[in-house]
C-alpha positions in Angstrom: 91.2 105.5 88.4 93.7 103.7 86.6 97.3 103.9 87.2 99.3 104.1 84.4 102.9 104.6 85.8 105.1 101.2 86.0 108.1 100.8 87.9 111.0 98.1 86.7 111.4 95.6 89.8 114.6 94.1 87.9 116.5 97.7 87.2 114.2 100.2 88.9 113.4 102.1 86.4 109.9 104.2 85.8 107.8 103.8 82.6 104.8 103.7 81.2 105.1 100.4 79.2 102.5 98.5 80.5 104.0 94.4 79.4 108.0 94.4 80.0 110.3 97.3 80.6 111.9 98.7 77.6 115.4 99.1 79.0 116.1 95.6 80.3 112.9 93.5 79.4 112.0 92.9 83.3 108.3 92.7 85.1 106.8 95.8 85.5 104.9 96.6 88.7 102.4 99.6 90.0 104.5 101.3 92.4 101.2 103.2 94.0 100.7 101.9 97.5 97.2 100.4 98.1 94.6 102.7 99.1 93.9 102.9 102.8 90.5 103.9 104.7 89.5 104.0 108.2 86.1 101.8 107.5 88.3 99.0 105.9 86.6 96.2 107.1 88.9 93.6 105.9 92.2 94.5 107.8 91.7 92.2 110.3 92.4 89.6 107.8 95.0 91.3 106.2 97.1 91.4 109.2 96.3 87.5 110.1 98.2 86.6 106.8 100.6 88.8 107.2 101.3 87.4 110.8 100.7 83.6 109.5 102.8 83.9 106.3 105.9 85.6 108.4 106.0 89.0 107.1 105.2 90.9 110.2 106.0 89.9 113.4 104.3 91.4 116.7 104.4 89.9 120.3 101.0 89.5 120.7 98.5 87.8 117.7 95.0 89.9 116.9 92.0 88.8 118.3 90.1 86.8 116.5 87.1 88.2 114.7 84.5 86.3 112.3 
């Protein structure tokens, strides 16, 4: 399914413009969060960059998994 909603990240505004938003001219984003499912077997990873890059901290690191 494609999203077709766009939200403004420069005034915040909702469109469906799909290039620049027609109020101010800024980026347009999809403001859907990512789907989610209990089988993803790529979190692990996920959460390693997110740990490595700064973005979430936790006390304790994952264990590592290959």
């Amino acid at each position: 399914m494609k999203w077709l909603m766009r939200k403004c990240s420069r005034c915040g505004r909702y469109t469906l413009a799909t290039d620049k938003c027609p109020y101010c001219g800024g980026e347009l984003r999809v403001p859907h969060p990512p789907r989610a499912s209990p089988d993803d077997k790529l979190v692990v990873y996920r959460l390693q960059a997110k740990l490595e890059s700064g973005l979430l901290k936790l006390d304790e690191k994952p264990p590592y998994v290959p």
